[in-house]
C-alpha positions in Angstrom: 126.5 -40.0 -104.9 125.7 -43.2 -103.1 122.0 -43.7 -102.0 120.6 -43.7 -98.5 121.1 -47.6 -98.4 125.0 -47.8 -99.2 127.7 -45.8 -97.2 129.4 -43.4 -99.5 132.8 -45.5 -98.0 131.2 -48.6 -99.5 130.3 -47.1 -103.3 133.4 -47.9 -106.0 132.0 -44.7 -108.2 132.3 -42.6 -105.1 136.2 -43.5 -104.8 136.7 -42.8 -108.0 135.3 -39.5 -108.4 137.4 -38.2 -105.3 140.6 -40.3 -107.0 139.7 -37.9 -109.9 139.0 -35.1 -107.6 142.7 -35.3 -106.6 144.2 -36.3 -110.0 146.2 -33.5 -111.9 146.6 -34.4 -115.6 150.2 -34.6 -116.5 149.6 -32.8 -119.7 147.4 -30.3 -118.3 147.4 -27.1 -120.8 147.6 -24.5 -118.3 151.2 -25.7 -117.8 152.7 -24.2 -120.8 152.8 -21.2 -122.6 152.4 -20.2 -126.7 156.6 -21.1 -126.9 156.5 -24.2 -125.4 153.2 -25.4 -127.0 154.1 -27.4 -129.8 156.7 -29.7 -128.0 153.8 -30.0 -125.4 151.3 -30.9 -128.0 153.7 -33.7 -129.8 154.3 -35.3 -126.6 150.9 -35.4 -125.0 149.7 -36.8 -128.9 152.1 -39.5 -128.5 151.0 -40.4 -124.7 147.5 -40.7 -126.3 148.2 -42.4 -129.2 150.0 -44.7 -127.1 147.0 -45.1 -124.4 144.7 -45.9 -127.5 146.7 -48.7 -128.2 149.4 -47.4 -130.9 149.3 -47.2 -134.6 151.7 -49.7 -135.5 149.9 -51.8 -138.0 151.3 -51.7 -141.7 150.2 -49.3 -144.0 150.2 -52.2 -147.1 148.1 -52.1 -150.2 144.5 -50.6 -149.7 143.3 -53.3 -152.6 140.2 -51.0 -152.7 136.9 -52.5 -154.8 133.7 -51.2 -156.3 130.7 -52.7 -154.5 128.3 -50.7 -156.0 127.4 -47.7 -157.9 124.2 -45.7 -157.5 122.5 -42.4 -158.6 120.8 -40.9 -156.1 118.5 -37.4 -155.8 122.0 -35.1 -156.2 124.8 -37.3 -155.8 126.2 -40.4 -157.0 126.8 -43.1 -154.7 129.7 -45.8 -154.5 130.4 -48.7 -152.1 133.6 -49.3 -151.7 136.0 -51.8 -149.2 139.3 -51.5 -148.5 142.0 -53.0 -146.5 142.6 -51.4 -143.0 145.3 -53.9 -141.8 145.9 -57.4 -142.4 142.9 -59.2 -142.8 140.2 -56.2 -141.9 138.4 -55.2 -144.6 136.3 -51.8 -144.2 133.3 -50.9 -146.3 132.8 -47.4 -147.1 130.6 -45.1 -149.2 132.1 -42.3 -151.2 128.6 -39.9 -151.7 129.7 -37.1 -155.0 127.8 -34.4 -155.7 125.9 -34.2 -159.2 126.3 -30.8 -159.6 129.0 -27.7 -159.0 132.4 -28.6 -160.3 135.3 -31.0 -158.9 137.1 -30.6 -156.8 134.8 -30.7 -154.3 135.3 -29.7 -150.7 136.0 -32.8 -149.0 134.9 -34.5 -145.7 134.9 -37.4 -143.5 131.2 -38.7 -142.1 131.6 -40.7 -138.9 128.2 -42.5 -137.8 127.2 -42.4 -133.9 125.7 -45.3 -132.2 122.5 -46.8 -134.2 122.4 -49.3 -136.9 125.8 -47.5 -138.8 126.7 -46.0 -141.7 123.4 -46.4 -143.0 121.7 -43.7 -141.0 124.8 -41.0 -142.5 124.0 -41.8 -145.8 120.0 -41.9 -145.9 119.8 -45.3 -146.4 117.8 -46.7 -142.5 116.5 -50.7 -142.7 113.1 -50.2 -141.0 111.3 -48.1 -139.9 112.2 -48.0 -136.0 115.8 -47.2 -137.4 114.3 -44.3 -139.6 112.9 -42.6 -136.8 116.2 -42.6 -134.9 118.2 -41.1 -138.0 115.1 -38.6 -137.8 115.1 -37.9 -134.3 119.2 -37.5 -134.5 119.3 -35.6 -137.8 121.7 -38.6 -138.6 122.1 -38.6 -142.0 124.3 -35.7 -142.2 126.2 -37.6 -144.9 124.1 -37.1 -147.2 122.6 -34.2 -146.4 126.1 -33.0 -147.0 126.3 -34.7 -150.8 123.4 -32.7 -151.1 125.2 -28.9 -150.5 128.2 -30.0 -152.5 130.3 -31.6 -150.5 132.3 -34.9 -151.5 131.4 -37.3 -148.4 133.5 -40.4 -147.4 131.4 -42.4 -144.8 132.8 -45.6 -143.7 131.4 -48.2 -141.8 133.1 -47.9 -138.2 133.6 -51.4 -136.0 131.1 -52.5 -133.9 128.2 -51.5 -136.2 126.3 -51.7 -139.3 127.9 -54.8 -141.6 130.8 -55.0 -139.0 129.1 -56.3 -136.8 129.2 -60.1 -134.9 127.0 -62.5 -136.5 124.7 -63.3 -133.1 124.3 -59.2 -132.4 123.3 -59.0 -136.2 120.8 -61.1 -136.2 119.8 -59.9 -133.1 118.6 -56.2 -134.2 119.6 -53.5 -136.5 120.4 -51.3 -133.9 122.6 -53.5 -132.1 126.5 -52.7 -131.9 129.1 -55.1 -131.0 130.9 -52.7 -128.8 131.0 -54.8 -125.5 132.8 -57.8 -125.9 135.3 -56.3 -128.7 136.1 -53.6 -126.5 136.7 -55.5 -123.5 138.4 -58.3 -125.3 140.6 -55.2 -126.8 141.9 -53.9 -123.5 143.1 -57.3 -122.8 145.6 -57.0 -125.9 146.4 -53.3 -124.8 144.5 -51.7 -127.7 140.7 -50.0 -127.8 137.9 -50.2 -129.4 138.9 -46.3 -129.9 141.9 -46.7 -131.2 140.9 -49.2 -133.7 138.4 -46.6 -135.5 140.9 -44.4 -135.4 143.4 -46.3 -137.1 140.1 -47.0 -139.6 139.6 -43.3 -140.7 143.6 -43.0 -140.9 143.0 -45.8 -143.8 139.9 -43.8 -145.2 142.2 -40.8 -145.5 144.8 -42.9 -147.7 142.0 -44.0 -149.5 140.7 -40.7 -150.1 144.1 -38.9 -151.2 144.4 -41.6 -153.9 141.1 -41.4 -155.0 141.1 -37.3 -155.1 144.6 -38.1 -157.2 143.0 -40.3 -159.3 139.8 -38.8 -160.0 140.5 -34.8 -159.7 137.4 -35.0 -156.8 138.9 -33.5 -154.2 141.7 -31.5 -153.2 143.3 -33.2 -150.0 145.1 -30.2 -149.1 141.9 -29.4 -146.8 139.8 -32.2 -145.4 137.1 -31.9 -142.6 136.2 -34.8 -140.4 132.6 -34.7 -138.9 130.2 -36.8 -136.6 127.8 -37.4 -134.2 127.7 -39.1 -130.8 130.2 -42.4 -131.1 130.9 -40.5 -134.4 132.5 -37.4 -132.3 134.3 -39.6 -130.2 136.3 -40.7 -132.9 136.3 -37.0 -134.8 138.1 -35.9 -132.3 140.6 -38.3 -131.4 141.0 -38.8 -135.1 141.2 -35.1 -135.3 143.8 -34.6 -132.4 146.3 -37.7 -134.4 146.1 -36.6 -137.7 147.0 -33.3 -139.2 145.5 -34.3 -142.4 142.2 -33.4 -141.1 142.0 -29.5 -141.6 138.6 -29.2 -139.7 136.5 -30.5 -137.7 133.2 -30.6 -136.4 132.0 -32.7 -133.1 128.5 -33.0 -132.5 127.0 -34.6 -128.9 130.4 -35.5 -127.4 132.9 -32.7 -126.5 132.1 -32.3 -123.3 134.7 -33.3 -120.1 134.4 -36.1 -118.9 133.8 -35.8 -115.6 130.3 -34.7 -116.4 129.7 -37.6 -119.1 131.9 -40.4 -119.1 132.5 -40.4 -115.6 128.7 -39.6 -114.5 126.8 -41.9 -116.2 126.3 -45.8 -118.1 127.8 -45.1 -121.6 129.0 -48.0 -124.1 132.6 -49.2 -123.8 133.6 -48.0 -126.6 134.2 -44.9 -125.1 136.8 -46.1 -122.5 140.6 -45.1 -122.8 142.5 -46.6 -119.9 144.6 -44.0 -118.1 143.6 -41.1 -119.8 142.9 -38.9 -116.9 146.0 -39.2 -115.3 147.3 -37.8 -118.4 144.3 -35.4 -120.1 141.0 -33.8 -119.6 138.2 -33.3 -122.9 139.6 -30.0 -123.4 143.8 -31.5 -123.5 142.4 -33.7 -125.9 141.1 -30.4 -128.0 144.0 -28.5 -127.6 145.6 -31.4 -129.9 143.2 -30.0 -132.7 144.4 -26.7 -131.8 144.9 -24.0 -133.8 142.7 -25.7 -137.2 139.1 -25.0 -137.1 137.1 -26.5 -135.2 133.1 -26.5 -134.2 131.6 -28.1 -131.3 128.0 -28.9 -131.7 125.8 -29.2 -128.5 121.6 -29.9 -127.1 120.4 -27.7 -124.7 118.5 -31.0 -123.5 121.3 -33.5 -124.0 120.9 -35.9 -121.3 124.7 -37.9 -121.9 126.9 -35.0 -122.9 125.3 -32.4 -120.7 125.8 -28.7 -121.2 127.8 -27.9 -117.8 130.2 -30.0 -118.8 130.6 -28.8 -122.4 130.6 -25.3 -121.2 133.4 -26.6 -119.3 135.6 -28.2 -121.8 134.8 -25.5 -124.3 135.7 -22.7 -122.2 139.4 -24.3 -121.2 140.2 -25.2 -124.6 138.7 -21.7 -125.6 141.8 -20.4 -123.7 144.1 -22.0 -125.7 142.5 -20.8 -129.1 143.2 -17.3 -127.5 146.9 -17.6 -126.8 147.7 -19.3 -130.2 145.7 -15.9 -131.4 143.2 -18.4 -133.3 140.4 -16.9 -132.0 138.1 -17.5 -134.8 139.0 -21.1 -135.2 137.2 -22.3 -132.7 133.0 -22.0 -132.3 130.4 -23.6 -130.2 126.8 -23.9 -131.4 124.6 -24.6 -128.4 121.1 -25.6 -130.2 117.3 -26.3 -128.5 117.0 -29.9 -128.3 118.4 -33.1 -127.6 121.5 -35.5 -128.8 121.4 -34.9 -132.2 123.2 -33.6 -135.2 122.2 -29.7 -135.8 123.9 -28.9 -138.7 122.8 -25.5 -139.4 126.2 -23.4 -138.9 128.4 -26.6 -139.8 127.4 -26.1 -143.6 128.6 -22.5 -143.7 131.8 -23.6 -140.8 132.8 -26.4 -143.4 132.6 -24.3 -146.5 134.6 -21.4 -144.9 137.3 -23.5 -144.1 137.1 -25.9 -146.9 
């Protein structure tokens, strides 16, 4: 609401939330039934593919390359880089567990915002980093080596190593969303769309490597993160069938009570979305593969209203494609953070 100093016909925020007040999503779920579903889901995927910015970079040679190889306490641990489109290189770590039997169960490990991949993987620069990846259960990546699952984490833009020189030396916690975001838009892509593209090229990567080294079996493949990393779970999620589950931690949660209701990075930005789909439209792309929602009782940017909200629409469509038990929410005590305590036993069932 405006404050007792500026007219509510002065505020810009205050237009917008009665333009969305009045906005009906052309791809609203509720407007079809179980028959016409499917056609309702391929169109609405390609609107939002589309309103990320498209896919349409080529899919050329991956020229992957051992960085490093490391043991660690109950997995072995490889940095590798690979080629997401003409001249972009992306780092990733592929985290394989030391004991149990290949193939292992395989999944994707998408960092939030923080100082990157290194918090998913264990590995925090300082000490002020370490106590985030504490305070955010962050390094899920490696706590999921650890159970017997084979992790792929890649580095996303904006943070870690891919990063801008001036916001690297800067701080370790400092992203380079801003400015690559808004200079995105201008070209008609996102900063979004981008990481999506990123974990479609992890996921060629990954189907090679299971192929190559008997790993993994693609045929099932989980997708999982936290924060900025749930963002792109799920739009990743909703665009590629390849991922078989899913798990979003502090994000699925309508917009109008996150996005829309508070200062979030602009990372998180599609333009036109809303004229188009809600958080739970978006989810009903996943729809009917598994998928867990993860959410604090005391998150102050995702709050629980508003995931109560999103979960409970897209809880409707779970029902009428009679997939029921495809679809959970864990609502945890605490904060925005990774819980991780029925994702284990989630990813393993449907793994």
């Amino acid at each position: 609401m405006a404050d007792a100093t500026t007219p509510a016909a002065y505020a810009p925020l205050e237009y917008v939330r009665q333009v969305y007040d009045r906005t009906v999503p052309l791809y609203d779920y509720g407007a079809v039934g179980q028959a016409g579903f499917p056609q309702w889901q391929a169109e609405l995927r390609a609107k939002v593919a589309a309103l990320l910015g498209g896919f349409s970079a080529p899919r050329g040679d991956l020229a992957p390359q051992v960085l490093a190889t490391v043991e660690k306490d109950g997995y072995t641990q490889q940095k590798i880089e690979i080629t997401s489109e003409p001249g972009v290189r992306l780092p990733l770590y592929v985290l394989t567990p030391q004991s149990g039997q290949a193939p292992y169960p395989a999944v994707i490990a998408l960092n939030g915002h923080g100082s990157g991949v290194q918090e998913v993987i264990g590995e925090p620069q300082d000490e002020q980093i370490a106590d985030h990846m504490r305070r955010c259960n962050h390094d899920y990546g490696r706590q999921l080596a650890r159970q017997g699952f084979l992790v792929f984490a890649p580095e996303q833009r904006g943070f870690g190593e891919r990063r801008e020189q001036e916001d690297i030396a800067q701080a370790p916690g400092q992203s380079s969303c801003r400015q690559a975001s808004m200079n995105a838009l201008l070209l008609g892509r996102t900063m979004c769309g981008m990481r999506v593209w990123d974990v479609m090229r992890v996921i060629d990567f990954a189907e090679d490597y299971a192929g190559r080294t008997g790993a993994a079996n693609l045929a099932t493949l989980a997708c999982v993160g936290l924060s900025g990393g749930g963002t792109i779970t799920t739009f990743a999620t909703a665009m590629d069938p390849r991922i078989t589950t899913a798990v979003i931690s502090g994000y699925f949660c309508s917009w109008q009570w996150s996005i829309m209701a508070m200062r979030h990075c602009e990372d998180n930005y599609v333009p036109g979305i809303l004229q188009h789909a809600e958080m739970a439209d978006v989810g009903a792309l996943i729809a009917p593969r598994p998928l867990l929602i993860e959410a604090g009782t005391e998150d102050p940017i995702f709050p629980l209203p508003g995931v109560h909200d999103a979960h409970g629409k897209l809880a409707q469509v779970y029902a009428m494609l009679d997939a029921q038990e495809r679809l959970a929410l864990d609502v945890f005590a605490g904060e925005h953070q990774w819980h991780g305590t029925i994702a284990v036993d989630w990813l393993r069932r449907w793994l």
